[in-house]
TORSEBA-573457 format. One record per residue (C-alpha): residue in one letter; chain; x, y, z. Coordinates in Angstrom, 3 decimals. Example, Ala and Ser with C-alpha at 12.3 -4.5 7.8 and 13.67 -1.06 7.14 Angstrom:
2
A|A|12.300|-4.500|7.800 .
S|A|13.670|-1.060|7.140 .
end
This chain:
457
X|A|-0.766|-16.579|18.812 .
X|A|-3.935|-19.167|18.476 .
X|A|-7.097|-17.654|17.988 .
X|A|-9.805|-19.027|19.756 .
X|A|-11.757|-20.614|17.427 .
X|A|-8.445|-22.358|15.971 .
X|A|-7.688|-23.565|19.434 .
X|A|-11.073|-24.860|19.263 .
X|A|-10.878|-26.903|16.432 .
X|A|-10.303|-30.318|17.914 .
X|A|-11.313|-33.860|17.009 .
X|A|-14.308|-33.819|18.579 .
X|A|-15.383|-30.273|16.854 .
X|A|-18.613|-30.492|14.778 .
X|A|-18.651|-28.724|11.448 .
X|A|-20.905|-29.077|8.521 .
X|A|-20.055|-28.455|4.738 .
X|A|-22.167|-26.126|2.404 .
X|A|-21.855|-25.302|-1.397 .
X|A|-24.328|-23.431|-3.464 .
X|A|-24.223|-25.495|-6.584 .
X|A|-22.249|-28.888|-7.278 .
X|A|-18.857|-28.741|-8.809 .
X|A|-18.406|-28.444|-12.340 .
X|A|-16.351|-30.625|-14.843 .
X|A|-14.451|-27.477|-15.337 .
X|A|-13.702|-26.955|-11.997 .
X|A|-12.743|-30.605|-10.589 .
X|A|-10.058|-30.061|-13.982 .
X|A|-8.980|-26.640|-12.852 .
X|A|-8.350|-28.201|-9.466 .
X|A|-6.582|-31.265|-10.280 .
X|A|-4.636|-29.584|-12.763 .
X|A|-3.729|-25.914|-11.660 .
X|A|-4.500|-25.201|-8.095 .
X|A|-3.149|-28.818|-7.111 .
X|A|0.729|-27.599|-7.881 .
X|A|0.176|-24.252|-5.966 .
X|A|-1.803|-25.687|-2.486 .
X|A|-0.627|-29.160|-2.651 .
X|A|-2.043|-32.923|-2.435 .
X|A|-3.093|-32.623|1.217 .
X|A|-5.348|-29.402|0.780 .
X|A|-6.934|-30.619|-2.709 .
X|A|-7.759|-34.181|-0.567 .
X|A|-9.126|-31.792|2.012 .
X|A|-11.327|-29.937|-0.554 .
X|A|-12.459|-33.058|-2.122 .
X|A|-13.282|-34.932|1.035 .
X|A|-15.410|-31.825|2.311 .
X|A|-17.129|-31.823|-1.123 .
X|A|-18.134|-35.891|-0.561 .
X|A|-19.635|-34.767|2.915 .
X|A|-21.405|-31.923|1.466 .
X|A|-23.527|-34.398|-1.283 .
X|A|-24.114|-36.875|1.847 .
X|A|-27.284|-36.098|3.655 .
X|A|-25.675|-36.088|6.688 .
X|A|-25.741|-32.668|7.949 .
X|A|-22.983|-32.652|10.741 .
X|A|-19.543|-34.180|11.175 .
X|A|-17.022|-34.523|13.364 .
X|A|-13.656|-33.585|12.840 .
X|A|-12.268|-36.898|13.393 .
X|A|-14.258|-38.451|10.920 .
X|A|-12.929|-36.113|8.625 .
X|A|-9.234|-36.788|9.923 .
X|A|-9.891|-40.474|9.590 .
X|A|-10.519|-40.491|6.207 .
X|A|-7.509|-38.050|5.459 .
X|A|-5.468|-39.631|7.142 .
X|A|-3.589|-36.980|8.597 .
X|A|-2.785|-35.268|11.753 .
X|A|-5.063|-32.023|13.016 .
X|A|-1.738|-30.005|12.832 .
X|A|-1.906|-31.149|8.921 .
X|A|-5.194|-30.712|8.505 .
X|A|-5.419|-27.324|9.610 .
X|A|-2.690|-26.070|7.474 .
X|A|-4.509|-27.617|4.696 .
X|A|-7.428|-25.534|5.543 .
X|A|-5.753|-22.302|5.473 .
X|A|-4.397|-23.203|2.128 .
X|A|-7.596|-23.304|0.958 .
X|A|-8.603|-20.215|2.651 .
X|A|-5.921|-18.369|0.988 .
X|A|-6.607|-18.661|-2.399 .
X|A|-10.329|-18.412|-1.991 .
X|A|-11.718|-22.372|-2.186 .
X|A|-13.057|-22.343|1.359 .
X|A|-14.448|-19.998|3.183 .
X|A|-14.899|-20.746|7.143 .
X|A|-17.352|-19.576|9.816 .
X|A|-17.235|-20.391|13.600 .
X|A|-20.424|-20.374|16.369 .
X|A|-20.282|-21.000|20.207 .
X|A|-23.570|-21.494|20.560 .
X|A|-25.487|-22.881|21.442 .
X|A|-22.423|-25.504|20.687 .
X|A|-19.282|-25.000|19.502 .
X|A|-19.225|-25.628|15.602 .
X|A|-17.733|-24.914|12.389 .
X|A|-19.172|-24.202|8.481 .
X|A|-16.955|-24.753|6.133 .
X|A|-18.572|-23.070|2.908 .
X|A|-16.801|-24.410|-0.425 .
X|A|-16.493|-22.303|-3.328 .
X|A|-15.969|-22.866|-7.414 .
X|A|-12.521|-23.215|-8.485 .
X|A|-12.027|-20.403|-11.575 .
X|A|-12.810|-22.220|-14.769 .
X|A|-9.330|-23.241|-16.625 .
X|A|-9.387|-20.416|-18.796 .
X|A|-10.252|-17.894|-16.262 .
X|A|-7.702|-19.457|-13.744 .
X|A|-5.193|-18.694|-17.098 .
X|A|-6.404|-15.556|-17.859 .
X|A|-5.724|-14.350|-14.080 .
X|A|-2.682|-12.598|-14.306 .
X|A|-1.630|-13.774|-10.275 .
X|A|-2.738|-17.202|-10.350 .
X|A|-0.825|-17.697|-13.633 .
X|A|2.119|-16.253|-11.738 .
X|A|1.974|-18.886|-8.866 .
X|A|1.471|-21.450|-11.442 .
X|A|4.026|-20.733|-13.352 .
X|A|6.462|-20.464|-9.767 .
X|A|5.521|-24.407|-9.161 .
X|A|5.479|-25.845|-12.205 .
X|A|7.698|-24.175|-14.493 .
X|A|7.552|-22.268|-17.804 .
X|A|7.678|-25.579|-19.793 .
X|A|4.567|-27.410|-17.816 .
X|A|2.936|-24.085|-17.659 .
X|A|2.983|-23.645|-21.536 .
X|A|1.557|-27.114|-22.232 .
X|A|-1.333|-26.247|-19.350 .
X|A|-1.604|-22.763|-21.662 .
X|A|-2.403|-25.501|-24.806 .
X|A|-4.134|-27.935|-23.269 .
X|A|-6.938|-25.839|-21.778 .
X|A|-6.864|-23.338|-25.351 .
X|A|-9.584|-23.122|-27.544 .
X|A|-9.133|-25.263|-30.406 .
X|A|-9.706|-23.164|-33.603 .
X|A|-11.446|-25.595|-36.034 .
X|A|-10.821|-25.224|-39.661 .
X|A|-13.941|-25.198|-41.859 .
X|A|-12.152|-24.221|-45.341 .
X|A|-13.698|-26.122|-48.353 .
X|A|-16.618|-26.967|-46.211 .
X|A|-20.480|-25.394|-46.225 .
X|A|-22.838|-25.304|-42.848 .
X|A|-25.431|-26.917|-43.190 .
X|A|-26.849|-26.982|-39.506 .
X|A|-30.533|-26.955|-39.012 .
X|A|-32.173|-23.620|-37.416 .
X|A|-33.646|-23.316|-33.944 .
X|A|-37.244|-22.408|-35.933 .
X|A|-37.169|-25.236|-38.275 .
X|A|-36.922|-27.878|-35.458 .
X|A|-38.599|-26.555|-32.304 .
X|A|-41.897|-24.648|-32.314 .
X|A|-44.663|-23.595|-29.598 .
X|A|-47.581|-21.716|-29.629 .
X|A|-48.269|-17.835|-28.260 .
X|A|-50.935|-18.919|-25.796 .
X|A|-48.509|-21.392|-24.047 .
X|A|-45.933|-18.951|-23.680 .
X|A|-47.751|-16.939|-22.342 .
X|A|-49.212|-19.299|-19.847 .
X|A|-46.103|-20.090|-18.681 .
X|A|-44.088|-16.991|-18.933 .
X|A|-44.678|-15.557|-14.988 .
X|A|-43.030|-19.009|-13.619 .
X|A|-40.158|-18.878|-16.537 .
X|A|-39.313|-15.525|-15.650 .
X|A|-39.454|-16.136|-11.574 .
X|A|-37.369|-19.236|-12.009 .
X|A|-34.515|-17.798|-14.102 .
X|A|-34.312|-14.342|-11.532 .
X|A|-34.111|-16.638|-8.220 .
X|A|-30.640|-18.610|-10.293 .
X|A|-27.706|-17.123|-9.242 .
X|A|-24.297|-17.852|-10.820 .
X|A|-22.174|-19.595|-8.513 .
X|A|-19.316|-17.295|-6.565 .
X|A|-15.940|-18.405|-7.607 .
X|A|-12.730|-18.636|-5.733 .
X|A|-10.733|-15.383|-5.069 .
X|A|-7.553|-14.824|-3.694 .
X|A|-8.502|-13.082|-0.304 .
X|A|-5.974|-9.616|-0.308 .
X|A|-7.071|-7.340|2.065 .
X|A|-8.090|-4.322|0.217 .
X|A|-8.257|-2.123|3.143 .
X|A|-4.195|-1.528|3.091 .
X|A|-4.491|1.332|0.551 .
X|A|-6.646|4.763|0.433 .
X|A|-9.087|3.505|-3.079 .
X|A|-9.894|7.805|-2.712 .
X|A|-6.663|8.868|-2.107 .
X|A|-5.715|6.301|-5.480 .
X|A|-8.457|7.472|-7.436 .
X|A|-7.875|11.181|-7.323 .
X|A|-3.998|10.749|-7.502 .
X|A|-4.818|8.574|-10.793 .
X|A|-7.062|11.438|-12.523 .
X|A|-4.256|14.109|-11.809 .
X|A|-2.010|12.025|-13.898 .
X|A|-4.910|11.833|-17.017 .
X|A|-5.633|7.876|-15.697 .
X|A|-9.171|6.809|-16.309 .
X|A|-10.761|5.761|-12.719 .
X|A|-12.495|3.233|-14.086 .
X|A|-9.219|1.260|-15.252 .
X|A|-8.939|0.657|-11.451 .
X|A|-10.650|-2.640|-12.056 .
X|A|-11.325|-5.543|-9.527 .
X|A|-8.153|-7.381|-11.518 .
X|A|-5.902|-4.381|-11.325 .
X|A|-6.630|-3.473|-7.776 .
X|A|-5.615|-7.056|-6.721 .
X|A|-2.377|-6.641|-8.634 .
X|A|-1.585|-3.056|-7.154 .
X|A|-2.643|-4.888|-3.840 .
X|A|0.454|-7.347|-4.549 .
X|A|2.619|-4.809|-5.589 .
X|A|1.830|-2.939|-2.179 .
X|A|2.757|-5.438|-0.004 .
X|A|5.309|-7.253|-1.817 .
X|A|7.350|-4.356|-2.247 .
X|A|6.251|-1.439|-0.185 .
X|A|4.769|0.866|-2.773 .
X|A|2.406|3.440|-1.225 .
X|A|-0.157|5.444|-3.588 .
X|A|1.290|8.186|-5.163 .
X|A|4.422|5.397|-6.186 .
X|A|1.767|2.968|-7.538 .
X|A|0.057|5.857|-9.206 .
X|A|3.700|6.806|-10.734 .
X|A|4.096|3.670|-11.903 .
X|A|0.856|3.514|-13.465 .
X|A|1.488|6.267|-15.143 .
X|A|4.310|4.953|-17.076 .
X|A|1.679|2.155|-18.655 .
X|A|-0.664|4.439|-19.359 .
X|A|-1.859|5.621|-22.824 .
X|A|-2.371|9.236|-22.886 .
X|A|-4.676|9.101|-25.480 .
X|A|-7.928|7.127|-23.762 .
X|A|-6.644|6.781|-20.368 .
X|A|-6.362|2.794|-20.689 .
X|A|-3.624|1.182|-18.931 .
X|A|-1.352|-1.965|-20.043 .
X|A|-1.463|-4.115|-16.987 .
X|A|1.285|-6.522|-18.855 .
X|A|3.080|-3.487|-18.923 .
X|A|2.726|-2.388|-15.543 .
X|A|4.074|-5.432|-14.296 .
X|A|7.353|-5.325|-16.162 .
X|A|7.952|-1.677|-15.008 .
X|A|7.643|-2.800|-11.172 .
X|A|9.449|-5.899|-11.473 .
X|A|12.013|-4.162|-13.497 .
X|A|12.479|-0.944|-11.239 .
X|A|12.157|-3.116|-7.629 .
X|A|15.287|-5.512|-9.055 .
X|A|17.208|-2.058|-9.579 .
X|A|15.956|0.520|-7.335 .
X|A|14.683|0.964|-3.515 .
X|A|11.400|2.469|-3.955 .
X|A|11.200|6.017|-2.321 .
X|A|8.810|4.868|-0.039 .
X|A|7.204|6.294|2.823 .
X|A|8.810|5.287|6.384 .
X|A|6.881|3.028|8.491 .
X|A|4.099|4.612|10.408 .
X|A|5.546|2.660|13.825 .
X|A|7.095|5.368|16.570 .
X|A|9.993|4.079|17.300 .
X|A|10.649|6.755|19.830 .
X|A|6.958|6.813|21.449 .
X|A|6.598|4.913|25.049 .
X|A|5.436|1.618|23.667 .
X|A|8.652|1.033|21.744 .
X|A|10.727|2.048|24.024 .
X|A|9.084|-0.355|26.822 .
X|A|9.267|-3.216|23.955 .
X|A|13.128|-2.682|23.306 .
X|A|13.689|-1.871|27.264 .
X|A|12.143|-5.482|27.500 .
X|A|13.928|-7.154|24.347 .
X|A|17.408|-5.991|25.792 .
X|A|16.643|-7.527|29.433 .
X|A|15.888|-10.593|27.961 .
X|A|19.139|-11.274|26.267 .
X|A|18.544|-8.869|23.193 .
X|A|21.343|-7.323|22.185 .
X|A|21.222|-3.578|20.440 .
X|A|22.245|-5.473|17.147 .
X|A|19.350|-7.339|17.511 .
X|A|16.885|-4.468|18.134 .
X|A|18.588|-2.656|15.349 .
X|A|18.186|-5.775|12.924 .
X|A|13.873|-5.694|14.198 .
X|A|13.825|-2.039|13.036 .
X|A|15.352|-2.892|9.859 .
X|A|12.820|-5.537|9.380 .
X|A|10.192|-3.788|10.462 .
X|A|11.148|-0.590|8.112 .
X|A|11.269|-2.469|4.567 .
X|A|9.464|-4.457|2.453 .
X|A|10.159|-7.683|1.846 .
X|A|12.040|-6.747|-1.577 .
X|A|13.584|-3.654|-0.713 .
X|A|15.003|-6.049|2.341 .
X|A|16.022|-8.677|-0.296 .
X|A|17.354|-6.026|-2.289 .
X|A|19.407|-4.118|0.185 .
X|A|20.629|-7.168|1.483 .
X|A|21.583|-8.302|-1.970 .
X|A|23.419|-5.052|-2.763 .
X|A|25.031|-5.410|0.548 .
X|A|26.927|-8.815|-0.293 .
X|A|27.286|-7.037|-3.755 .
X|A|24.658|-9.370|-5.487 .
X|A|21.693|-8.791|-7.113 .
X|A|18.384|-10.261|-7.260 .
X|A|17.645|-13.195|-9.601 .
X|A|14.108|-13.425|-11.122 .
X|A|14.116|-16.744|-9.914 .
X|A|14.459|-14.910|-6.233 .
X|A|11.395|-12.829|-7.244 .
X|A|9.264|-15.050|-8.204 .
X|A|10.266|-17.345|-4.636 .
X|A|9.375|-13.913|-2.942 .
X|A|6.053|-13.220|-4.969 .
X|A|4.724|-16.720|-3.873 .
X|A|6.219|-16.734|-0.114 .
X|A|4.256|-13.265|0.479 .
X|A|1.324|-13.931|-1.762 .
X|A|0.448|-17.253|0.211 .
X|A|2.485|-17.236|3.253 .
X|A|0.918|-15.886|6.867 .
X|A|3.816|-15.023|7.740 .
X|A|4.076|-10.689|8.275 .
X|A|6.306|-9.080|6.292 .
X|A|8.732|-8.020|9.140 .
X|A|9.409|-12.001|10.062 .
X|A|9.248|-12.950|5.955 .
X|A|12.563|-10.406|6.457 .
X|A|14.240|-12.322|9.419 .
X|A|13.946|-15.311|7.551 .
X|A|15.892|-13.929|4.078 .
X|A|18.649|-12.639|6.912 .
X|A|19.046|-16.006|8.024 .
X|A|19.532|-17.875|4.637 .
X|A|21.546|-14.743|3.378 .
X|A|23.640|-13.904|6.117 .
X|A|24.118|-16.375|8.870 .
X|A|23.907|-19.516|6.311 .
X|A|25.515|-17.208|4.085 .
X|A|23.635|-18.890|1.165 .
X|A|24.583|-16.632|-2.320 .
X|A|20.725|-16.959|-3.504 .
X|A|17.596|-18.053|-1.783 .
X|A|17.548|-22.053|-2.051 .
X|A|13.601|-22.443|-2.888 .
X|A|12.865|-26.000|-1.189 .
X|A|15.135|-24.609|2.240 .
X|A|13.125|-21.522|1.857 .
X|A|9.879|-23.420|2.053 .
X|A|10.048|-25.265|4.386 .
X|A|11.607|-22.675|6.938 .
X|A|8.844|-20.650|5.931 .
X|A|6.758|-23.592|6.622 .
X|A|8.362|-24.721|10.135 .
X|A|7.548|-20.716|11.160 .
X|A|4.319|-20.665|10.139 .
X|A|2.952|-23.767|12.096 .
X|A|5.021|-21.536|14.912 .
X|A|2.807|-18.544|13.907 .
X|A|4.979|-16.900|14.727 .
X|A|3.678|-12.950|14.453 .
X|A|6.771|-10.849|15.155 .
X|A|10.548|-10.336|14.210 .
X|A|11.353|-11.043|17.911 .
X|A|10.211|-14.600|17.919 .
X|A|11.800|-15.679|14.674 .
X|A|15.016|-14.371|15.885 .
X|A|15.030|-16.125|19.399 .
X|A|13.658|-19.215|17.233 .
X|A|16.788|-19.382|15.007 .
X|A|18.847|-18.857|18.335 .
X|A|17.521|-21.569|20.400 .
X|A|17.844|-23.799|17.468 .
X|A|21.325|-22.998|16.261 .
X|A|22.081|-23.738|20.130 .
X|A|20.256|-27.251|20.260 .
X|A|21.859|-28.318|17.338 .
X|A|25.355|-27.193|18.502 .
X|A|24.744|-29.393|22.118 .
X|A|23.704|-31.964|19.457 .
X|A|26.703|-32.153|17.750 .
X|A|28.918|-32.178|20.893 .
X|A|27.199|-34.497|22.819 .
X|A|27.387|-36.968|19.402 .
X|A|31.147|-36.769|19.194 .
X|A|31.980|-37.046|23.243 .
X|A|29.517|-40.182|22.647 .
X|A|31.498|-41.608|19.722 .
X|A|34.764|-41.619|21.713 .
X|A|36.361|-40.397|18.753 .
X|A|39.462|-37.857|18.569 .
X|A|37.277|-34.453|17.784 .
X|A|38.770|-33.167|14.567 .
X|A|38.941|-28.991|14.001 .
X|A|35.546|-28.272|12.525 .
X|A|34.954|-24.840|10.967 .
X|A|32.253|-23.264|12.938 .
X|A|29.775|-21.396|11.054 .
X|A|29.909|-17.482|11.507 .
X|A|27.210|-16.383|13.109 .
X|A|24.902|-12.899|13.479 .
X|A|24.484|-11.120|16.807 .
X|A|21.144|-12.553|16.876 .
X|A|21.544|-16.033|16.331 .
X|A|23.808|-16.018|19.715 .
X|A|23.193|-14.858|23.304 .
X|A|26.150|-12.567|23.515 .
X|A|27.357|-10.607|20.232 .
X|A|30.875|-12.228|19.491 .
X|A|33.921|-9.635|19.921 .
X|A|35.341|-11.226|16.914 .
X|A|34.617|-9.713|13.312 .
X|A|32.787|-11.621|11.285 .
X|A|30.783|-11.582|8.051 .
X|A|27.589|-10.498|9.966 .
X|A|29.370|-7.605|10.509 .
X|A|30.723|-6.571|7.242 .
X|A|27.234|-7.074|5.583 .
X|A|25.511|-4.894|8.516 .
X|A|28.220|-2.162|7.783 .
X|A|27.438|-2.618|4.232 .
X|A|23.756|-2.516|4.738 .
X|A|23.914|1.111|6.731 .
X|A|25.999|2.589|3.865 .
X|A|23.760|1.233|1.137 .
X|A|20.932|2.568|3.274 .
X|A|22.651|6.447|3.571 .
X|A|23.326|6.357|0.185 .
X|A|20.087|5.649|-0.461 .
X|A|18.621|8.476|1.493 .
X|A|21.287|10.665|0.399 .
X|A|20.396|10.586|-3.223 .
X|A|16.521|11.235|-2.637 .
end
């Protein structure tokens, strides 16, 4: 689905640029250096080229100036843009009258050390680059402590250098004071996690029941609990558990390093006793949507793999599927899954459709990070929204490139030799094959996994 302002964003679109102060030093080095690797060349051209138009004195562009000098396509371009938009360097506003325009409001990358010190961004960092490359970023952008042994200061005092008289400060004081009140410290870039998903309250009053100081809920922890929340399904009274287990009894404080290796550790082992999804999947609505699904070629493996999706979290869905195939999940897996959810648009429910199709009908033994990418990529540009379209997506394309392949080897005149065909799922095809396959088996093995799950809570 295209919004309309995105479907108004064309070539001949006027937008105009605004940024309260000018970039730093710091910042154009936080932004070559550490957000480059996590948005990628074409959005840090795009936030550089909207910074040149802001210092012009133009006030208004169009759009295909600014594709012209990027040379790039407006498909590109707006992918760029929400690349920015999701980690918080651009922030975009849209009017319809009394023309149709855009305002494209850039904000300060996080100095280098704060960009370090932030727990999540070091996390994506650390995804792209590596724990070698991210350890020489860690020492290049580290205080340098200087040693003064054997050595006496001898620096000259503020007092003994400048003076000025009473009466002049004085004099001057009302315009000193107004000036320095009206400065206001530039906003800088943050990740934009919808903090609406959880009940703050609800959080709040579970936390003081379990002797948590409400005031460790903190801007930075609430962003990670936000994480934890939608990467792996964990509703209050779980993230309050689990915060409970970092906690020190004796003040209340909790160890957010801490915290993180108790949800990392327990989501690689356990499915989280979560709360079902609030979806009916008995009211009217669902029942028209899978009346519909099925007379469109949708099998009842197919609405049964959409509830599955719909029902888990990303990891749990890794995790069962995992278990299913009798695997387990890598922490190179998690951290692919941490960045796909933390930065992808994709929902949840399709982020799920996608692992089934690497997992089970490519029958890959562990997510393949470049194929992952850039399937995550290809569905994204599709926007695609729900389970349903990613699923007829794979189908029509498994199709096309079967046709492909046919019409290649009737073309080449050559004997056709036996080819293995790949094993398919019920929903890759338009009629479920009678034969059993490995879709199958790992379907089976997903239902036990599942009642064994819920038999044990």
């Amino acid at each position: 689905m295209e919004y309309a302002y995105e479907a108004n964003l064309q070539p001949k679109t006027l937008y105009e640029v605004k940024k309260s102060v000018p970039l730093t030093s710091e910042g154009q080095k936080a932004l070559v250096n550490l957000y480059q690797p996590i948005i990628g060349a074409d959005a840090l051209a795009l936030y550089f080229c909207l910074l040149q138009d802001f210092e012009d004195t133009q006030e208004k562009y169009t759009h295909l100036e600014l594709l012209n000098a990027l040379d790039m396509g407006i498909g590109t371009m707006k992918i760029a843009k929400k690349r920015l938009e999701g980690i918080g360097l651009l922030k975009t506003y849209y009017k319809e009258q009394p023309e149709v325009r855009f305002l494209y409001v850039l904000t300060e990358p996080l100095a280098p050390k704060e960009f370090l010190k932030d727990e999540l961004m070091s996390f994506l960092l650390v995804v792209k680059v590596g724990q070698s490359k991210f350890r020489q970023l860690n020492r290049r952008f580290n205080s340098l402590v200087i040693n003064t042994d054997g050595y006496q200061e001898v620096t000259a005092k503020f007092g003994s250098v400048y003076n000025f008289s009473q009466s002049e400060y004085q004099a001057n004081q009302s315009l000193v004071e107004k000036a320095t009140s009206a400065l206001t410290n530039e906003q800088t870039s943050q990740l934009p996690l919808d903090d609406k998903q959880l009940n703050w309250p609800l959080l709040r009053d579970l936390a003081t029941k379990k002797f948590i100081n409400p005031a460790q809920l903190t801007d930075t922890l609430k962003k990670s609990l936000l994480l934890y929340h939608e990467l792996f399904g964990y509703d209050e009274l779980q993230l309050t558990n689990l915060m409970a287990e970092a906690v020190a009894l004796t003040d209340g404080v909790i160890d957010q390093r801490k915290l993180k290796n108790i949800v990392y550790k327990q989501s690689q082992h356990l499915l989280p006793d979560k709360k079902q999804t609030n979806q009916n999947y008995q009211s009217d609505e669902q029942i028209r949507r899978k009346n519909t699904l099925l007379a469109q070629g949708f099998t009842q493996a197919d609405w049964q793999t959409i509830l599955d999706s719909e029902r888990l979290a990303p990891m749990e869905y890794l995790t069962a599927l995992k278990a299913a195939k009798g695997g387990y999940v890598t922490k190179n897996e998690e951290w692919l899954l941490t960045d796909l959810v933390s930065k992808s648009p994709l929902p949840p429910a399709v982020i799920n459709i996608l692992l089934n199709y690497l997992l089970v009908v490519q029958n890959k033994a562990q997510l393949p990070q470049a194929l992952t990418n850039q399937i995550a990529n290809d569905w994204s540009q599709n926007k695609f929204k729900t389970p349903e379209e990613a699923i007829l997506y794979v189908r029509t394309t498994v199709k096309e490139k079967q046709v492909a392949k046919e019409q290649r080897k009737k073309a080449s005149g050559r004997p056709q030799n036996i080819v293995k065909k790949e094993d398919l799922p019920d929903w890759s095809k338009n009629q479920a094959s009678s034969d059993p396959n490995r879709k199958a088996e790992i379907d089976k093995m997903m239902q036990e996994y599942f009642n064994d799950e819920e038999g044990e809570k």
